[in-house]
C-alpha positions in Angstrom: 0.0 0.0 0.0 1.4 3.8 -0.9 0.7 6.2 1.4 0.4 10.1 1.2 0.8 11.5 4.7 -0.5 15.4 4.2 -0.3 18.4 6.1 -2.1 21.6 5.2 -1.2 24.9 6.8 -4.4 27.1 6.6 -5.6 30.5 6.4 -5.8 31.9 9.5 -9.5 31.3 10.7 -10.0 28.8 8.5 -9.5 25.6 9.3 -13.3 24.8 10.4 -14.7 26.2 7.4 -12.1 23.7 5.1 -12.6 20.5 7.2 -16.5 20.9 6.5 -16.2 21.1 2.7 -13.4 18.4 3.0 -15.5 15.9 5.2 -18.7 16.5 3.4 -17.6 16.7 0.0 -14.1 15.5 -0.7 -13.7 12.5 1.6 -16.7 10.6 -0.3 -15.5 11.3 -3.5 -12.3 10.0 -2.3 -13.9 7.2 -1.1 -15.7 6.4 -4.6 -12.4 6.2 -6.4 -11.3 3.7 -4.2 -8.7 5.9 -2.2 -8.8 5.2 1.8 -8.5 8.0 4.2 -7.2 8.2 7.5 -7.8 11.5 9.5 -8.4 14.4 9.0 -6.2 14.7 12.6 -6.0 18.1 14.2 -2.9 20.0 15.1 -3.1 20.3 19.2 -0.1 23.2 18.8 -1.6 25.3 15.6 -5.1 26.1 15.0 -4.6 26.3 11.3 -3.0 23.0 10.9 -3.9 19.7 10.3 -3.3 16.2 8.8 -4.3 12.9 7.1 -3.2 10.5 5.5 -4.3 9.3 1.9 -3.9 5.3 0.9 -3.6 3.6 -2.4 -3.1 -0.3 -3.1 0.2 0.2 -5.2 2.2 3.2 -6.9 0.5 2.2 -10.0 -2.5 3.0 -9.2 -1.3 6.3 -7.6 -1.2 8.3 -10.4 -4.9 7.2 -12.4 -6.6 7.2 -9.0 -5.1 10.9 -8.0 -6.2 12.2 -12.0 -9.8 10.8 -11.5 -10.2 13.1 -8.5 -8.4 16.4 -9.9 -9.8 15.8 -13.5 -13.3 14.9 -11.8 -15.9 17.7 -12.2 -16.3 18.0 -8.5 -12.9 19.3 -8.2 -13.1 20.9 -11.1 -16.1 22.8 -11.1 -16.1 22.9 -7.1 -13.9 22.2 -4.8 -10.9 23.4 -6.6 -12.0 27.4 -6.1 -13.2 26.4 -2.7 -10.3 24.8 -1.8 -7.2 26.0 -2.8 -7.5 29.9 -1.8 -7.7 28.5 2.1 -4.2 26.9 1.6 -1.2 28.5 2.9 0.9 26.0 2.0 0.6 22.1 2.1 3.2 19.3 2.3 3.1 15.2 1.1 5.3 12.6 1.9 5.0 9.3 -0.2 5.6 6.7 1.8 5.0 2.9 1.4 3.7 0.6 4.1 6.3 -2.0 5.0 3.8 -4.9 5.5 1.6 -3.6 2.4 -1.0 -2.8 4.8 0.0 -0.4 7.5 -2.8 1.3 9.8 -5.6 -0.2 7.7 -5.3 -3.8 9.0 
């Protein structure tokens, strides 16, 4: 299994306002590609932080899986204006689980 662990730095006073879109609106679609989620976790020590973790079953189905959701017209027509003007800046770190399954036993 790849893993994306994530962490989004946003807007001041906005953190609330993204996880709602996020939760209602991305996760599922997330979800209907075949992508599994873990979090959203909340930073304890910044209010505009937070992070979760994004799984696919190999690194070649990274790619096709990731286009279907930013090529999709939810993102598109959506969630992409929505989204990105919250973001103050956002990290990923590809990393593959050792056993193939990690925290998704």
């Amino acid at each position: 299994m790849i893993i994306e662990m994530r962490t989004y730095k946003i807007k001041p006073g906005l953190r609330t306002e993204f996880l709602e879109i996020f939760e209602s609106k991305s996760l599922p679609e997330h979800k209907k590609i075949g992508m599994k989620i873990l979090g959203p976790y909340l930073s304890v020590e910044d209010d505009n932080t937070f992070f979760f973790m994004r799984a696919f079953p190999d690194l070649a189905s990274r790619d096709p899986m990731k286009a279907q959701f930013y090529e999709g017209k939810l993102w598109k027509e959506e969630l992409e204006q929505k989204l990105m003007p919250m973001i103050d800046k956002y990290d990923v770190v590809v990393v593959e689980a050792k056993d193939g399954l990690g925290a998704w036993r």
